[in-house]
ZALUMZA-290967 format. One record per residue (C-alpha): x negated, y, z; residue in one letter. Coordinates in Angstrom, 1 decimal. Layout:
<nodes>
NODE    east   north      up  code
NODE       X       Y       Z     A
...
</nodes>
This chain:
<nodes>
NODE    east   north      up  code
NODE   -10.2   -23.9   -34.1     X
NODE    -7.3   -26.2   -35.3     X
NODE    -4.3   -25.0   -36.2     X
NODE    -0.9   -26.9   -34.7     X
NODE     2.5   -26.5   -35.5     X
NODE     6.0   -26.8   -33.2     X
NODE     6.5   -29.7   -34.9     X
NODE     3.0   -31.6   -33.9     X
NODE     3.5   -30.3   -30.6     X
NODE     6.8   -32.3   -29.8     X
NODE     5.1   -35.0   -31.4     X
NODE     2.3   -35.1   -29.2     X
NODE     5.1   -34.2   -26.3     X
NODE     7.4   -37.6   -27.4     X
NODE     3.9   -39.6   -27.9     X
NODE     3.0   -39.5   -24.2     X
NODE     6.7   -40.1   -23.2     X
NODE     6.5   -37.5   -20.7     X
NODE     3.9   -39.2   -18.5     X
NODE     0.7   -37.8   -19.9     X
NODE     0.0   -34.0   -19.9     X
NODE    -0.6   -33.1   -23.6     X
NODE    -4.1   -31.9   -24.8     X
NODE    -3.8   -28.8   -26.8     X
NODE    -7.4   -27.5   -25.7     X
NODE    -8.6   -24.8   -27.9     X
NODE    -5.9   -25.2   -30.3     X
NODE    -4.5   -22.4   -33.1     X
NODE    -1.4   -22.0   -31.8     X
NODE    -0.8   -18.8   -33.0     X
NODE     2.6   -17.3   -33.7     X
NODE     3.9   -20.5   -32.9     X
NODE     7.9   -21.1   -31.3     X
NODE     7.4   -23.1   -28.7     X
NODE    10.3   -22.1   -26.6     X
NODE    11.8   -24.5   -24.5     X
NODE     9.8   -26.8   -24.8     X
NODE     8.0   -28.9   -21.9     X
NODE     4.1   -28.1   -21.3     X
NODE     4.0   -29.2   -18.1     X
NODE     0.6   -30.2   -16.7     X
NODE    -0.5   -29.8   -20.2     X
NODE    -4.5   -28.9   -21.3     X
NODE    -4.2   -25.2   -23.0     X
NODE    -8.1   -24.1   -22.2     X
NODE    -9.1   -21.7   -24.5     X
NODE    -5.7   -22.5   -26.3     X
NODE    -5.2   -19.2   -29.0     X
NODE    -1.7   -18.4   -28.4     X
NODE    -1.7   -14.9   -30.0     X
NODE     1.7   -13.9   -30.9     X
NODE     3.7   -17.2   -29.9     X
NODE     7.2   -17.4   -27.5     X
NODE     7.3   -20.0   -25.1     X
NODE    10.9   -18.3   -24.0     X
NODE    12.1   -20.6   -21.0     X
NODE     9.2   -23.0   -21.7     X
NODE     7.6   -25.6   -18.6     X
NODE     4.9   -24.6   -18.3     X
NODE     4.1   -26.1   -14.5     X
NODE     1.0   -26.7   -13.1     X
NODE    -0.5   -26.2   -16.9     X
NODE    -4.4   -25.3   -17.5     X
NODE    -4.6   -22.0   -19.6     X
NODE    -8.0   -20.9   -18.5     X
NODE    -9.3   -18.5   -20.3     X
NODE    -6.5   -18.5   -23.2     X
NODE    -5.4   -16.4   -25.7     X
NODE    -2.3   -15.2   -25.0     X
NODE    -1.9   -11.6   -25.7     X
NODE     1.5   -10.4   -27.2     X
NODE     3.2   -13.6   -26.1     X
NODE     6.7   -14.0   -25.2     X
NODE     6.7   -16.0   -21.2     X
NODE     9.9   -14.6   -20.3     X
NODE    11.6   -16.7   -17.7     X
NODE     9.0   -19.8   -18.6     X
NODE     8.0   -21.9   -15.1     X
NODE     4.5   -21.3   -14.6     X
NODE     4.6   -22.6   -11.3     X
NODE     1.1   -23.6   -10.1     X
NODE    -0.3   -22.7   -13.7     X
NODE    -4.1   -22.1   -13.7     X
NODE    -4.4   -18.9   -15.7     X
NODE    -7.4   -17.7   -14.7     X
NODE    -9.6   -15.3   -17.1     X
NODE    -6.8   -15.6   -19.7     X
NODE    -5.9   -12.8   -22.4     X
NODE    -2.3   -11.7   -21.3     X
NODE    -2.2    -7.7   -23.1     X
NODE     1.2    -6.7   -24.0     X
NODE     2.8    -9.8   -23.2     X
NODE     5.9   -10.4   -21.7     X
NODE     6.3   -12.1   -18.8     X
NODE    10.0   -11.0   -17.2     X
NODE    11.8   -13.1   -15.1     X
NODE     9.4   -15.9   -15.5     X
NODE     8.1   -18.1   -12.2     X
NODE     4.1   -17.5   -11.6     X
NODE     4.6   -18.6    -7.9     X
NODE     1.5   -19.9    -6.6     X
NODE    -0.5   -19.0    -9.8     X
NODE    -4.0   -18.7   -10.4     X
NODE    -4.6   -15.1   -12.8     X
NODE    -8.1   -14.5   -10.9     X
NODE    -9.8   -11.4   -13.4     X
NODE    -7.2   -12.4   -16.0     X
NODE    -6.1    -9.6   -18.7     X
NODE    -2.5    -8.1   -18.1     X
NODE    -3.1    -4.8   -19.3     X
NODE     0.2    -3.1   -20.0     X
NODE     2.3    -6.7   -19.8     X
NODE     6.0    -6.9   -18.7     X
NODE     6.3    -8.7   -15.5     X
NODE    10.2    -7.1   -14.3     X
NODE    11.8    -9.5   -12.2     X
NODE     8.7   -11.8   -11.8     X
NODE     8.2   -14.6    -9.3     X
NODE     4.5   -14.2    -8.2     X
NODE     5.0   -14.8    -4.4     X
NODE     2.1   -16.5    -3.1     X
NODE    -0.2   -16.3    -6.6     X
NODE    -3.9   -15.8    -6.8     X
NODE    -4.7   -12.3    -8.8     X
NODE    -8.1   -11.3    -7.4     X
NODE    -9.9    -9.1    -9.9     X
NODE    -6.9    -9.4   -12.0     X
NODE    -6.4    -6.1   -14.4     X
NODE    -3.0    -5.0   -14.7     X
NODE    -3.2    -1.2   -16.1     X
NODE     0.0     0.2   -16.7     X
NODE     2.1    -2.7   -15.7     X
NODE     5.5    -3.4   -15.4     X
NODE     6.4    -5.3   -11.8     X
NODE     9.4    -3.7   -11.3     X
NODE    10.9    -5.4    -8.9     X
NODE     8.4    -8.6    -8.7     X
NODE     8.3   -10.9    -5.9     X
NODE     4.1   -10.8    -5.1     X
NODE     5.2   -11.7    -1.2     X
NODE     1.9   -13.0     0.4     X
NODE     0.0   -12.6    -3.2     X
NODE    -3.6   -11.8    -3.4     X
NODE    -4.6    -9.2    -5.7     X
NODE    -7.9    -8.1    -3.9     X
NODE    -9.8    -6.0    -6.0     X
NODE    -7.3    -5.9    -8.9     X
NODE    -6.7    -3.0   -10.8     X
NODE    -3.0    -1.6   -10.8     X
NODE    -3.8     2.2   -12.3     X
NODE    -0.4     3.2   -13.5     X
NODE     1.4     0.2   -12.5     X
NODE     4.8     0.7   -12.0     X
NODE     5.4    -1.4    -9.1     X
NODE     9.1     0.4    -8.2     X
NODE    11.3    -1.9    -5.6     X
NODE     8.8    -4.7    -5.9     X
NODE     8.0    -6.8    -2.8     X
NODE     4.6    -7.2    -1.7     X
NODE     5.4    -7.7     2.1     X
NODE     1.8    -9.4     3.6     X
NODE     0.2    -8.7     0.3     X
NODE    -3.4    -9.0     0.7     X
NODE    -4.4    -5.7    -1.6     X
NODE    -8.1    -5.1     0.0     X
NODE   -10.6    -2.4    -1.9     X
NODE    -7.4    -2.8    -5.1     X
NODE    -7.0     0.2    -7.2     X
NODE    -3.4     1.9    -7.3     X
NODE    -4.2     5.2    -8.7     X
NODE    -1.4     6.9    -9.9     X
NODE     0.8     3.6    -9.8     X
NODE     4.4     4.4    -8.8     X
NODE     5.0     2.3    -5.6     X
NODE     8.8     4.1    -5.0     X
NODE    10.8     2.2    -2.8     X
NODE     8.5    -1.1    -3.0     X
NODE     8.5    -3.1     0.2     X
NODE     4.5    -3.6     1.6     X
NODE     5.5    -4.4     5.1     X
NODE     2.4    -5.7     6.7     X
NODE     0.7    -5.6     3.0     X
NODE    -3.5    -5.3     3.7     X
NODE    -4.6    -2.3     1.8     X
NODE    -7.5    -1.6     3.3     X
NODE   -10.0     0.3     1.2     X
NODE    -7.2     0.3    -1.7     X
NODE    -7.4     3.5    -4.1     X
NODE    -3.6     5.0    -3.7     X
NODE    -4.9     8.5    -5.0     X
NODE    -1.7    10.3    -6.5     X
NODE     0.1     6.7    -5.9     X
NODE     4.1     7.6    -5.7     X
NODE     5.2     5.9    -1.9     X
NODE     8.2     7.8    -2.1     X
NODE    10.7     5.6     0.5     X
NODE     8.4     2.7     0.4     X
NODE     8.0     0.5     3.3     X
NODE     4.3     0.4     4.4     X
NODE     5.6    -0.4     8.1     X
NODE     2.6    -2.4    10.4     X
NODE     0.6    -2.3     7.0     X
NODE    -3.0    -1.9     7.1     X
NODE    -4.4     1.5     5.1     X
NODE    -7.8     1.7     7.0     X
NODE   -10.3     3.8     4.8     X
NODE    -7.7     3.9     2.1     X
NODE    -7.3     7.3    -0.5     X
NODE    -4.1     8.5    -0.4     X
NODE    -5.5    11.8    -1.5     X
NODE    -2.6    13.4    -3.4     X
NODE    -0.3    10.8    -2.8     X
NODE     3.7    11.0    -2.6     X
NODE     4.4    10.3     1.0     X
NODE     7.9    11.5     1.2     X
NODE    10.4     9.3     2.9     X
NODE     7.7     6.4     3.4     X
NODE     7.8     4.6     6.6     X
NODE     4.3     3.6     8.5     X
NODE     5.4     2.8    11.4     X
NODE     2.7     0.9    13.6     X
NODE     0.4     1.5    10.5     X
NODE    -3.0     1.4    10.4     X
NODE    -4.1     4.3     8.6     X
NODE    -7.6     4.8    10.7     X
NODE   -10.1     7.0     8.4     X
NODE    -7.8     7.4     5.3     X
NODE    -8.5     9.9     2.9     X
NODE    -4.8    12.0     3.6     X
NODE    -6.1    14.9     1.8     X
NODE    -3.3    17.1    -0.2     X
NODE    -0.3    14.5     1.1     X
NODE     2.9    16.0     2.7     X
NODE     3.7    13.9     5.9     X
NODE     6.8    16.0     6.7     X
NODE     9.1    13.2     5.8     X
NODE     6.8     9.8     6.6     X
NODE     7.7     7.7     9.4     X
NODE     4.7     7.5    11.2     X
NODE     5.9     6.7    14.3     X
NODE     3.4     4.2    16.4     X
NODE     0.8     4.8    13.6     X
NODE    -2.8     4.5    14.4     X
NODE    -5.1     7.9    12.5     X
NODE    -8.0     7.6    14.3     X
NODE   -10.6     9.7    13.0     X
NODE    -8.6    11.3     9.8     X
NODE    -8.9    14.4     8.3     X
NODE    -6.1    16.2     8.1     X
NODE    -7.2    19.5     7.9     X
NODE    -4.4    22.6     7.1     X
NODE    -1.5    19.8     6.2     X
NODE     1.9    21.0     7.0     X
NODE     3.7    18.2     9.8     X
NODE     6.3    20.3    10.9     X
NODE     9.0    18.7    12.3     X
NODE     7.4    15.0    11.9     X
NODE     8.7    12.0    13.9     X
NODE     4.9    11.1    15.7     X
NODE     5.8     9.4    18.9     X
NODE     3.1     7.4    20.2     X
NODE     1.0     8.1    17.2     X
NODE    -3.1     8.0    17.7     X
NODE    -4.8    11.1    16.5     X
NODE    -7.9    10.2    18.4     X
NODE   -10.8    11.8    17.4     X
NODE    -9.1    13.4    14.1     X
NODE    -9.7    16.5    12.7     X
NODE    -6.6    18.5    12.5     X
NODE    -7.7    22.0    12.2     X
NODE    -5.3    24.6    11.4     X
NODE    -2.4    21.7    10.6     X
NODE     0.8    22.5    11.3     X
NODE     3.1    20.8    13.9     X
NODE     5.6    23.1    14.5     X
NODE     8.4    21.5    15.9     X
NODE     6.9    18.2    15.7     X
NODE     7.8    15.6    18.0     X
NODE     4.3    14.4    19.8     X
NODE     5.8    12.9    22.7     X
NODE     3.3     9.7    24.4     X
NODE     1.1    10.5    20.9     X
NODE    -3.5    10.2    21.8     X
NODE    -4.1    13.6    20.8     X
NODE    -8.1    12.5    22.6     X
NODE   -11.3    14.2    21.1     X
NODE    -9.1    15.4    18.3     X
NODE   -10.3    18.5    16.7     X
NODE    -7.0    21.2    17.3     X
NODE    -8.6    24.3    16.7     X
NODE    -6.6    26.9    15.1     X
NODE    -3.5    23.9    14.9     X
NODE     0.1    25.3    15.5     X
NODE     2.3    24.0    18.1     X
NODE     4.9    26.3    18.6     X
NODE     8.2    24.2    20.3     X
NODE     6.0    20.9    19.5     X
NODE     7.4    18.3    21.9     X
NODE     3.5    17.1    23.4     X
NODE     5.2    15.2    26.9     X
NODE     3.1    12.8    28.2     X
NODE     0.7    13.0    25.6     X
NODE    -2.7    12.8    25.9     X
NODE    -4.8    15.4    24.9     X
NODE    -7.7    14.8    27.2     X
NODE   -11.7    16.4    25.8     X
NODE    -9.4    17.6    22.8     X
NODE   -10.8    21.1    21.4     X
NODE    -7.8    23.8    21.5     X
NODE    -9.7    26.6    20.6     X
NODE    -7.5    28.9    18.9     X
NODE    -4.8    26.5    18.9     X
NODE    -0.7    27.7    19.1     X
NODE     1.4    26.4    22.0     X
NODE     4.1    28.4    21.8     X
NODE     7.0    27.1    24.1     X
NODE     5.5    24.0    23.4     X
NODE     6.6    21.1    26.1     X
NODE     3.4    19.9    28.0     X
NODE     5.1    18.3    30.5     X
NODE     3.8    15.1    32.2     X
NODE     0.6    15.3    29.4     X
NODE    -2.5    14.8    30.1     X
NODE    -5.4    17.7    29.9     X
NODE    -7.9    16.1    31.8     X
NODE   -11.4    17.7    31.1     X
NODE   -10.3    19.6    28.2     X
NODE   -11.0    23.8    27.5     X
NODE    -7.7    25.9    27.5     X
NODE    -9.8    28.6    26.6     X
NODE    -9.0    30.2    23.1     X
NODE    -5.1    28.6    22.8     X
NODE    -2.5    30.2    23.3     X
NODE    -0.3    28.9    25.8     X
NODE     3.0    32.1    25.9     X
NODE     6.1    29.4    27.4     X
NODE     4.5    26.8    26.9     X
NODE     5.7    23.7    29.7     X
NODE     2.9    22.4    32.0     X
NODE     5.9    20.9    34.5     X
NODE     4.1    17.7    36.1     X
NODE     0.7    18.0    33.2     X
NODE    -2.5    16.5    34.7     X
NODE    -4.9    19.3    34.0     X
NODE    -7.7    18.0    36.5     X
NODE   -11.1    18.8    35.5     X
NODE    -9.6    21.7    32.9     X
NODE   -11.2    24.7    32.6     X
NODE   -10.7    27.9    31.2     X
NODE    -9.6    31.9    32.4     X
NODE    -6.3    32.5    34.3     X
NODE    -5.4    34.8    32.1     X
NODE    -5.6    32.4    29.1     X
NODE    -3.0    30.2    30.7     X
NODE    -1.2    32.6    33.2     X
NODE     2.3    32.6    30.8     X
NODE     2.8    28.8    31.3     X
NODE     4.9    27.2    33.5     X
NODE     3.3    25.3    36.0     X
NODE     5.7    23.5    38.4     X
NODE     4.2    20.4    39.9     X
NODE     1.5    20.8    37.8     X
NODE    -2.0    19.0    38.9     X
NODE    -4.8    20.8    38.9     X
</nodes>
């Protein structure tokens, strides 16, 4: 591989007169300064680039396929458009610089500084970026589908309609980060911090939150159908017009949650805990409630229809205008609990399992 210095480099720059992109494929261009200067459009395949700063440098619509770049200094350089894909990027630094609309398809950014990073729009499929630091990026409508974020600290970073599909967040700390409408579907968020992040009309179907810091978070109209929610805390999540069809979340503690017109159909929430919880309008169908506390839940004009109560807790709950159609009372416990206006047609179950509710203008 040839070695260049800064010197040749501004040569071959001044050469072209700045109307030919300079050809500096597969060139030693190791430790090098090349800050500041302008790369534009320039040929850098396979380029070894080990060590060198290109501080501030231009760096748009350049071809660095596959280069060698680890330990370099990109801070606030224009990448714009820059094809970067496959390239060796380990420990570099990369704050403040523009990558918007960038290609880093199954590049190498494994523990790299990206704070204050334009990457909205850029192409980082595959991409591995272990132990990151995008504090604060812009990645707003980025792809990063199937890209590997364990550890990332992604704190206050935008990624609102971020495509994310089947990436893998373990662990990464996604506090106060903005994925409004982000498509994580699949993603790995096992232990992932979402403390106050906005995850509002994002989609989570199938994702693993198993562990995961929920507090404060806000999924409202979310999609979190058949996520892994095992060992989260959804006390303090804003889940308000979410979508859990089909979740387990067996024994968790919701009391007290905001989870108006929330769909639980056909989830299993055995033994969870709702005391409390405000349920109004919420699709409580074919949900599993057995052995589920209730006590002063607000349930009006849920629906709750074929749902299995059996040894369920509704304690002063409010049941008004719900909807109990077809479903077994038998086994719940019902002391105060408010029927006023509940549709209970087709219900069944012993008087005396019911006989301490009140009933007014109840149908039956």
């Amino acid at each position: 591989m040839e070695s260049i210095t800064r010197e040749l480099v501004v040569e071959l720059i001044n050469s072209t007169g700045g109307k030919a992109k300079v050809d500096l494929m597969k060139k030693d261009l190791q430790q090098a300064n090349l800050s500041g200067l302008n790369l534009g459009s320039a040929n850098l395949i396979e380029a070894d680039l080990r060590g060198a700063k290109l501080i501030g440098t231009d760096l748009s619509f350049a071809t660095l396929t596959k280069a060698w770049l680890n330990r370099v200094d990109l801070s606030k350089a224009n990448l714009y458009r820059a094809d970067l894909c496959g390239a060796r990027l380990c420990d570099a630094d990369l704050g403040g610089a523009n990558l918007e609309f960038a290609e880093l398809n199954e590049a190498n950014l494994e523990r790299s500084i990206l704070r204050d990073t334009n990457l909205n729009s850029a192409m980082l499929n595959g991409t591995l970026l272990k132990s990151v630091d995008l504090s604060r990026a812009e990645l707003k409508a980025s792809t990063l589908r199937n890209a590997n974020l364990e550890r990332a600290t992604l704190q206050g970073t935008n990624l609102e309609n971020a495509n994310l599909r089947d990436a893998n967040l373990e662990n990464a700390n996604l506090r106060d980060a903005n994925l409004k409408g982000a498509n994580l579907k699949n993603a790995n968020l096992k232990g992932a911090n979402l403390k106050n992040a906005n995850l509002e009309g994002a989609n989570l179907e199938g994702a693993n939150l198993e562990g995961a810091n929920l507090e404060g978070g806000s999924f409202v109209c979310a999609n979190l159908n058949m996520a892994n929610l095992k060992g989260t805390d959804l006390r303090e999540a804003h889940l308000n017009g979410a979508t859990l069809k089909r979740v387990n979340i067996e024994r968790q503690n919701l009391e007290g949650a905001n989870l108006r017109y929330v769909s639980f159909e056909g989830a299993n929430l055995q033994g969870a805990t709702f005391q409390g919880a405000d349920l109004e309008r919420a699709d409580l169908h074919r949900a599993d409630l057995r052995r589920a506390k209730f006590q002063r839940a607000n349930l009006q004009n849920s629906n709750m229809c074929h749902a299995n109560v059996e040894g369920a807790n509704f304690t002063e709950a409010n049941l008004r205008s719900a909807y109990l159609m077809d479903t077994d009372l038998t086994g719940a416990i019902w002391t105060g609990a408010d029927f006023k206006h509940a549709n209970l047609r087709g219900a069944t179950g012993k008087k005396e399992d019911i006989e301490d509710g009140i009933f007014k203008g109840s149908h039956d």
